[in-house]
DRENNU-114108 format. One record per residue (C-alpha): residue in three letters; x, y, z. Coordinates in steps of 0.2 Angstrom, whole numbers, plus 5000, padded with zeros to 4 digits. Example, Ala and Ser with C-alpha at 12.3 -4.5 7.8 and 13.67 -1.06 7.14 Angstrom:
! residues 2
("ALA"; (5062; 4978; 5039))
("SER"; (5068; 4995; 5036))
//
This chain:
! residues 385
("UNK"; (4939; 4882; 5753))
("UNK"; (4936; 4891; 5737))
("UNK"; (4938; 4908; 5735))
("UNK"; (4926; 4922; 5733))
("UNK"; (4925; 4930; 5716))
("UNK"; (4915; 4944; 5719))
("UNK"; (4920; 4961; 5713))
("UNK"; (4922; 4975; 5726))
("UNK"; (4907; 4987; 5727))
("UNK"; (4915; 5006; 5729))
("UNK"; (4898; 5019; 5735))
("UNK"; (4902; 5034; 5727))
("UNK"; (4894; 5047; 5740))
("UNK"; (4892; 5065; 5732))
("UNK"; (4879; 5079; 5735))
("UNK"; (4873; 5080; 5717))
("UNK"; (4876; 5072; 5703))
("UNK"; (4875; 5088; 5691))
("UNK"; (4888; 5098; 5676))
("UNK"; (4903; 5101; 5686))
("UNK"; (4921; 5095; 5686))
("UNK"; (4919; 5085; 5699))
("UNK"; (4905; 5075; 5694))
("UNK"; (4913; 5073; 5677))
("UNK"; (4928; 5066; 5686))
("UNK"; (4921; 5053; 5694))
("UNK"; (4911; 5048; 5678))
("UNK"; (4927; 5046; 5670))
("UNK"; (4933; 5036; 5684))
("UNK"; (4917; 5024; 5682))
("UNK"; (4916; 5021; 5664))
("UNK"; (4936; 5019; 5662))
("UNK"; (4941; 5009; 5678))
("UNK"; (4940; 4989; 5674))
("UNK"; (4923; 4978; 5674))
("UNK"; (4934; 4965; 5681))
("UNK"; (4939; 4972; 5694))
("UNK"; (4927; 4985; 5704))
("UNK"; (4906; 4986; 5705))
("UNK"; (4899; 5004; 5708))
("UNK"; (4886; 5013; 5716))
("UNK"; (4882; 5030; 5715))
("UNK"; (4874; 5041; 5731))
("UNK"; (4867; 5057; 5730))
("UNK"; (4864; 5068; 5746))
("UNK"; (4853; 5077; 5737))
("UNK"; (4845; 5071; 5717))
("UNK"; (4852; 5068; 5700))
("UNK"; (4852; 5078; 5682))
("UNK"; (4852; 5069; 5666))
("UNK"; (4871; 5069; 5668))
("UNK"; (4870; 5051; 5676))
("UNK"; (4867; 5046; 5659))
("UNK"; (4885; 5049; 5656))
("UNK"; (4889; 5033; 5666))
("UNK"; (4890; 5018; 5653))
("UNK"; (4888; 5005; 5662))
("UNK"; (4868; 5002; 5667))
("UNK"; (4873; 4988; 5683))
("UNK"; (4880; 5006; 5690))
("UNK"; (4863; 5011; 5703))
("UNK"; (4863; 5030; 5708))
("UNK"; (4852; 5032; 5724))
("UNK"; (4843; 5048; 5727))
("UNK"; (4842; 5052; 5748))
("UNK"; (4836; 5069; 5743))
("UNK"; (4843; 5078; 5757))
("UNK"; (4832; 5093; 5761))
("UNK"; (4840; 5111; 5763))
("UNK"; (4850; 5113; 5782))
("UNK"; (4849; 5102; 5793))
("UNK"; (4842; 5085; 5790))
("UNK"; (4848; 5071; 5802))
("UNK"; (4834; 5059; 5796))
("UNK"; (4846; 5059; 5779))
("UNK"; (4861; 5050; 5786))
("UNK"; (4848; 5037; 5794))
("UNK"; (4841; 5033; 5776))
("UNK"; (4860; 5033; 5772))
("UNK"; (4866; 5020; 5784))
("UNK"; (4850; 5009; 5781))
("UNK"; (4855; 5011; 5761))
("UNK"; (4873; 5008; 5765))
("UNK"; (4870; 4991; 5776))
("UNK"; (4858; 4986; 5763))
("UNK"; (4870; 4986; 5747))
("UNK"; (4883; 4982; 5759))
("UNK"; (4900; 4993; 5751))
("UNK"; (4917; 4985; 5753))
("UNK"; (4923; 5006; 5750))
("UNK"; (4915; 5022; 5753))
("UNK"; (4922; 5035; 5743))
("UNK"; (4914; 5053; 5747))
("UNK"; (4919; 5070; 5739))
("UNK"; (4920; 5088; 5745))
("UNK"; (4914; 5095; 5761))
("UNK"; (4895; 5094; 5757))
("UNK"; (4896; 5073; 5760))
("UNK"; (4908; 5071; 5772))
("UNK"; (4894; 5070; 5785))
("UNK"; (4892; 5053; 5776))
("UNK"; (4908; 5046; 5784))
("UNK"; (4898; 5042; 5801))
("UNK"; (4884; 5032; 5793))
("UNK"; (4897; 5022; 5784))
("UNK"; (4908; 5019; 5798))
("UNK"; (4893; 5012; 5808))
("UNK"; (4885; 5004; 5793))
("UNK"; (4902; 4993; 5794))
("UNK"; (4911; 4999; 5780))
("UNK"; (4928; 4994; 5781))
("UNK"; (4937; 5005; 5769))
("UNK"; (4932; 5024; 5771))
("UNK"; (4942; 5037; 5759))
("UNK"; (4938; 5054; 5755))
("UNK"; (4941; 5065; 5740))
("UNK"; (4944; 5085; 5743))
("UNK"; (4941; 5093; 5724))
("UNK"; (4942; 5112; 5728))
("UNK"; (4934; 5125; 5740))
("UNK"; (4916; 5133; 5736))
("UNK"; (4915; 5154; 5735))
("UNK"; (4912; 5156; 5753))
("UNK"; (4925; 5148; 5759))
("UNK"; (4939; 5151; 5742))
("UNK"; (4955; 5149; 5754))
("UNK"; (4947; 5135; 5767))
("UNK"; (4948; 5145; 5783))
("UNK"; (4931; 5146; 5792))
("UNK"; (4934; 5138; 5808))
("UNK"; (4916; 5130; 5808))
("UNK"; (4921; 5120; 5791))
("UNK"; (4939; 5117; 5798))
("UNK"; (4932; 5109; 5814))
("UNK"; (4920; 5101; 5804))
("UNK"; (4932; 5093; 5794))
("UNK"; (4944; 5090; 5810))
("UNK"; (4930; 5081; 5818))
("UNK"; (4929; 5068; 5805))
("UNK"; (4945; 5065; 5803))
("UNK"; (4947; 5050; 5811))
("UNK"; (4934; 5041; 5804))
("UNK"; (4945; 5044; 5786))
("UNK"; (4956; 5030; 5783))
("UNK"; (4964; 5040; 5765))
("UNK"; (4961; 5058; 5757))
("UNK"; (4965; 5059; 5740))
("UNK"; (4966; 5077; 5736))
("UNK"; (4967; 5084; 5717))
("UNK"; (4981; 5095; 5718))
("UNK"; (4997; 5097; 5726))
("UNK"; (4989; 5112; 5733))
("UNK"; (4975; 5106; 5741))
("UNK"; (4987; 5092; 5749))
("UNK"; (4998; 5104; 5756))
("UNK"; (4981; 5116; 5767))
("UNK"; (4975; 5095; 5772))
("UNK"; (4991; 5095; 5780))
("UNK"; (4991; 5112; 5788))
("UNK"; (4975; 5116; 5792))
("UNK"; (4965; 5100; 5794))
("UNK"; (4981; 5091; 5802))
("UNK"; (4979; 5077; 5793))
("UNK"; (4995; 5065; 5793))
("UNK"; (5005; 5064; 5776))
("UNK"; (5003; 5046; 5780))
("UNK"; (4984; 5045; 5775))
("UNK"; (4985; 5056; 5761))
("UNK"; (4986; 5049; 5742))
("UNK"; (4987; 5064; 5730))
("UNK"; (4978; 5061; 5712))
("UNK"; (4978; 5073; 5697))
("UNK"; (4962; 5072; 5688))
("UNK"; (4966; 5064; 5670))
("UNK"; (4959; 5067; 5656))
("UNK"; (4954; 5056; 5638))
("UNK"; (4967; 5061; 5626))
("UNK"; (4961; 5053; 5610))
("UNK"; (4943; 5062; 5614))
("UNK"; (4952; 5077; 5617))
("UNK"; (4965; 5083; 5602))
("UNK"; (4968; 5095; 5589))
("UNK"; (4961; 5091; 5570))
("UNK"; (4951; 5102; 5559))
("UNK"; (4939; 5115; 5565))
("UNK"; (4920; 5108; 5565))
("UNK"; (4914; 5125; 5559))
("UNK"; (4895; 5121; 5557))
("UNK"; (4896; 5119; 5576))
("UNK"; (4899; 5140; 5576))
("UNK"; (4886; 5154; 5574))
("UNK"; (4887; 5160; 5555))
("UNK"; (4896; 5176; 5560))
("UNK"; (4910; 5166; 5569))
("UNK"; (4913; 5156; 5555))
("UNK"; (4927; 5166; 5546))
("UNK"; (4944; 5156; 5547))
("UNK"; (4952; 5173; 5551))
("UNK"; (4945; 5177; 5566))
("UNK"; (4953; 5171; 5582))
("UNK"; (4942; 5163; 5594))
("UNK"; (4943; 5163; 5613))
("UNK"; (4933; 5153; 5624))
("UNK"; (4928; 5145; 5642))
("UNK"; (4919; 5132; 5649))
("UNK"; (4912; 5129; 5666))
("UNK"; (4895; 5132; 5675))
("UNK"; (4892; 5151; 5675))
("UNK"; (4897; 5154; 5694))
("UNK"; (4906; 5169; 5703))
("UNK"; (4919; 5153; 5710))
("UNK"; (4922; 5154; 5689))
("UNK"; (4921; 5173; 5689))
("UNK"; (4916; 5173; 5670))
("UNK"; (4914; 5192; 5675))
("UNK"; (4931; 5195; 5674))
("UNK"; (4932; 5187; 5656))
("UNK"; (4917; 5198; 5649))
("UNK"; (4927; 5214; 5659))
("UNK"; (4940; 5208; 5649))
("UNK"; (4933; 5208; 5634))
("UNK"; (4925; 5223; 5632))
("UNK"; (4941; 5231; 5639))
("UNK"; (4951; 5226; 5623))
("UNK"; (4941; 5229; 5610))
("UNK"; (4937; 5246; 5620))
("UNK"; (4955; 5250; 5617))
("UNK"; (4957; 5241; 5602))
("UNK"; (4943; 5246; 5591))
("UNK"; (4948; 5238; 5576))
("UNK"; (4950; 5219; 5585))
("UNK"; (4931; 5218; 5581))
("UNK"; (4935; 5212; 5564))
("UNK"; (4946; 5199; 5571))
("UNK"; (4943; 5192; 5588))
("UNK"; (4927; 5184; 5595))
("UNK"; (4922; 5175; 5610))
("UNK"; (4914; 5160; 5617))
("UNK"; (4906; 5156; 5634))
("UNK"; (4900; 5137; 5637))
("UNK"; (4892; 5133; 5651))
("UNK"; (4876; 5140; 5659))
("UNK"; (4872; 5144; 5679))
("UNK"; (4862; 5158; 5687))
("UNK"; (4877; 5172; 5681))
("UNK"; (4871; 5169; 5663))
("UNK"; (4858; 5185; 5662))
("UNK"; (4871; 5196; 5673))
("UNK"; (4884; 5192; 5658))
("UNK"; (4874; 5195; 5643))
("UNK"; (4867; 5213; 5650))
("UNK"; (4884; 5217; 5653))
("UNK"; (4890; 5213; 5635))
("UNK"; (4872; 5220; 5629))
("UNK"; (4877; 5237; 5638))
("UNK"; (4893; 5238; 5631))
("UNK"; (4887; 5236; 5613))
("UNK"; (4899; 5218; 5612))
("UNK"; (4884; 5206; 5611))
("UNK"; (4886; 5201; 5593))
("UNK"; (4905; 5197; 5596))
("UNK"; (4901; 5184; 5611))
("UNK"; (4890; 5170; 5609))
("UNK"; (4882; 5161; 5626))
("UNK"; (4883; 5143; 5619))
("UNK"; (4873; 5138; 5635))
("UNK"; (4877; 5120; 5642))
("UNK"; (4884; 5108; 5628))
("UNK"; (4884; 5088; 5628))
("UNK"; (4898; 5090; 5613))
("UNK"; (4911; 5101; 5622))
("UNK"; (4924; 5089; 5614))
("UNK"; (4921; 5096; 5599))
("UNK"; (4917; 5113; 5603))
("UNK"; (4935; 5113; 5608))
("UNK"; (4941; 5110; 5592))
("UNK"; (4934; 5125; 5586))
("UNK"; (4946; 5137; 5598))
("UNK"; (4960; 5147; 5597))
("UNK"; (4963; 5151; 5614))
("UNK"; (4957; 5145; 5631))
("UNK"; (4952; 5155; 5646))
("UNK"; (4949; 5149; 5662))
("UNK"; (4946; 5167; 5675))
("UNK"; (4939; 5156; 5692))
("UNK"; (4944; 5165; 5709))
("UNK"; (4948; 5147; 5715))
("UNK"; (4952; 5131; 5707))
("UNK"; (4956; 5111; 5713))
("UNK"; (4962; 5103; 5696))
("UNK"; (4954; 5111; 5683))
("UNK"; (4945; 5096; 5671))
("UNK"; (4942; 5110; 5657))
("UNK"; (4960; 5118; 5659))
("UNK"; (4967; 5099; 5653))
("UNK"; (4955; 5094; 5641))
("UNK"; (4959; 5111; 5632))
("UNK"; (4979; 5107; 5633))
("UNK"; (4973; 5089; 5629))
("UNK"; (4968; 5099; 5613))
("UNK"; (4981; 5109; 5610))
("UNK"; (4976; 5127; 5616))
("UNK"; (4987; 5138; 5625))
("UNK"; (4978; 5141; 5641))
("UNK"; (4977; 5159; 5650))
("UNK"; (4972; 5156; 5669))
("UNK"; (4972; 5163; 5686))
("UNK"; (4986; 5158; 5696))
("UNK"; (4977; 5152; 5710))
("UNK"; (4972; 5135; 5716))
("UNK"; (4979; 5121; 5706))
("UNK"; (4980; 5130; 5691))
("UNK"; (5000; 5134; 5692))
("UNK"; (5001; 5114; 5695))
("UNK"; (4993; 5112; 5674))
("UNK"; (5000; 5130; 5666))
("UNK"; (5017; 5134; 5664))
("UNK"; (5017; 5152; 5663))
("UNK"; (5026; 5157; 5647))
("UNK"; (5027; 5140; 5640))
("UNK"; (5011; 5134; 5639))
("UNK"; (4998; 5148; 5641))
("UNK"; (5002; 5162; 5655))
("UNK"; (4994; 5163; 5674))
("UNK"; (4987; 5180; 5681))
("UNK"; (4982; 5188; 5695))
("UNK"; (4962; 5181; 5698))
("UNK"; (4950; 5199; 5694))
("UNK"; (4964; 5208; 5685))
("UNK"; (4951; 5211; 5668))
("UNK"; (4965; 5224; 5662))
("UNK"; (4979; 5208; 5663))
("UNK"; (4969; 5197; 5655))
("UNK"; (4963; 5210; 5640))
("UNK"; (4984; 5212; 5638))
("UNK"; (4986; 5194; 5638))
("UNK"; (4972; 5192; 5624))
("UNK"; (4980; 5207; 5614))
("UNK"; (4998; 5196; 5615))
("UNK"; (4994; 5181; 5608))
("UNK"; (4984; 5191; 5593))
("UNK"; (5000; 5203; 5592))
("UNK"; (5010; 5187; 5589))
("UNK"; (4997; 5171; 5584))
("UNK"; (5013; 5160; 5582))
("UNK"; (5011; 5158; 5599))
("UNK"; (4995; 5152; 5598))
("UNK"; (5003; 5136; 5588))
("UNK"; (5020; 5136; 5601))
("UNK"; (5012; 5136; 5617))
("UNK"; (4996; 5124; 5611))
("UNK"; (5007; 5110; 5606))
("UNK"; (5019; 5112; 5622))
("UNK"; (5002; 5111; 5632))
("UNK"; (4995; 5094; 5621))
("UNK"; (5013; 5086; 5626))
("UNK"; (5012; 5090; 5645))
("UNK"; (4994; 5081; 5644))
("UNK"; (4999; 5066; 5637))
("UNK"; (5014; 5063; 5649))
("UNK"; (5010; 5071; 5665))
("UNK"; (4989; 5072; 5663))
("UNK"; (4981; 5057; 5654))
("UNK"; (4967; 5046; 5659))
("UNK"; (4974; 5031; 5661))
("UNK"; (4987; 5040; 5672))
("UNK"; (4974; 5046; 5685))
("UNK"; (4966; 5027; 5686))
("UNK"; (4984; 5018; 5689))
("UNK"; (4983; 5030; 5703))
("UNK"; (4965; 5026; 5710))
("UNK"; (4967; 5007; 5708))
("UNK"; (4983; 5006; 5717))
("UNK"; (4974; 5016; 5732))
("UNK"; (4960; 5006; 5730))
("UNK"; (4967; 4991; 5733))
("UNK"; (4979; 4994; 5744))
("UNK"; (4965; 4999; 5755))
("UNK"; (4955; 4984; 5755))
("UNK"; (4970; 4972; 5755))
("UNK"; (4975; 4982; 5772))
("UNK"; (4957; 4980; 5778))
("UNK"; (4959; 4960; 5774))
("UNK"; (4971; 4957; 5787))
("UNK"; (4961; 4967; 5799))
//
């Protein structure tokens, strides 16, 4: 009897398909894993943003169940009629908020069930509350692997969710290291005033949301150039991203006469090359799974100041490649800034440190050798079921 040829279908199930770190990750994961090989469909509990025209491939189809806001049962019926309609040999969900969609998988028939845990939201930053725990414990069962994103995360599925070592696959996000590099700054990208080749440019990127805590970077800001005057001639900063904290940010510059020093880039399609035009990378969040912006700015050789919180301490090595601080510390941050502006031949040292961890630890076809082997492992287990 012949063999089948068709390709596995993997259902990615996610609550939006927005900007975020994890939605980039699985895009990543789409467009780079093998034609050959996998088919893909993308659910979202909820709707879609124009960042599903990241995904290259137009066979990919991303259904909208438009989930309304609380409870809403009658979602997980149009998810099981979807999922026995396009008939998934894997469902892959992510993150507490699509979890629920293991049940409608299991009695859809799904064979292969796997679930991805990317970090913790800002009401639940150290993935305590005993309702979400419960939550989580009750559909354990139903999960035949996690894959968590850090070492971290890992290690509070094992203590506090009790999930067995045995069903746990750990999988560092990856990022695309010839997208990502050091070259010549694309100035034209810059606001005139931030053009000058002397002036050292610190940035972020990330949706503007307390979890990011870009308040603490601002804080910062204005606390070293309050007690360094002069720095004004030589130091500006840049904040990609947008989010609901954008207005809060810009009055708090406005109020402290800073404004014309920060610019609020806003959301960016070209973060790639915005990068390039850094000195020094600043990622302030309060909590953090595996950090995509944190790589792709080691990808591109900047030296990375970050909390120490989260997975962050799995990507920066403190002294060799950027430093980690307390989360809400703006007066450690401020000294951190003043060091590497005291002594900008660490800018260079601890940049090129960061590029090499990248490429040997980080890269993107490092994190997709990891999900094929899962992958299929999983549904060759299944086979013999």
């Amino acid at each position: 009897m012949m063999q089948s040829t068709r390709k596995p279908l993997i259902a990615h199930v996610l609550f939006r398909l927005g900007t975020g770190g994890l939605e980039n990750g699985l895009v990543n994961l789409i467009n780079t894993l093998p034609d050959d090989k996998y088919r893909h469909a993308v659910i979202c509990m909820t709707d879609y943003t124009d960042f599903r025209n990241r995904i290259n491939s137009e066979s990919v189809h991303v259904y909208c169940l438009n989930k309304k806001p609380g409870q809403d049962l009658a979602v997980y019926v149009r998810l099981w009629r979807l999922l026995r309609h396009i008939k998934p040999d894997i469902l892959h969900t992510r993150n507490l908020s699509a979890l629920e969609a293991q049940l409608p998988g299991f009695l859809a028939g799904v064979k292969c069930r796997i679930h991805g845990e990317h970090g913790r939201d800002i009401d639940d930053i150290e993935g305590t509350n005993w309702r979400y725990v419960m939550l989580r414990r009750f559909f354990r069962p139903l999960v035949q692997r996690y894959i968590p994103m850090s070492k971290d995360i890992e290690g509070w599925l094992i203590r506090q969710i009790k999930v067995p070592i045995t069903k746990i696959s750990q999988v560092y996000n990856g990022v695309d290291i010839n997208r990502f590099q050091g070259g010549d700054k694309p100035y034209f990208l810059l606001p005139l005033a931030f053009r000058a080749p002397e002036l050292v440019l610190i940035g972020t990127v990330g949706r503007l949301d307390p979890i990011k805590d870009q308040l603490t970077l601002i804080q910062a800001f204005i606390h070293l150039i309050k007690i360094n005057p002069h720095l004004c001639h030589q130091v500006r900063l840049i904040v990609v991203g947008d989010g609901h904290l954008k207005s809060t940010l810009q009055d708090l510059a406005r109020v402290a006469a800073v404004e014309h020093l920060i610019w609020f880039a806003g959301e960016r399609q070209d973060v790639a090359e915005v990068m390039k035009t850094l000195d020094l990378f600043v990622l302030p969040s309060i909590n953090e799974g595996i950090s995509n912006t944190i790589l792709e700015a080691m990808a591109c050789a900047l030296p990375v100041i970050a909390t120490e919180v989260g997975g962050n301490p799995e990507l920066v090595i403190d002294g060799q490649t950027g430093y980690l601080l307390d989360k809400q510390d703006p007066k450690a941050m401020a000294a951190a800034f003043k060091l590497y502006l005291d002594q900008p031949e660490l800018l260079k040292l601890h940049g090129e440190a960061g590029r090499l961890r990248v490429v040997s630890m980080f890269s993107l076809s490092t994190m997709i050798a990891g999900y094929i082997a899962i992958y299929d492992k999983l549904l060759a287990e299944n086979a013999l079921n």
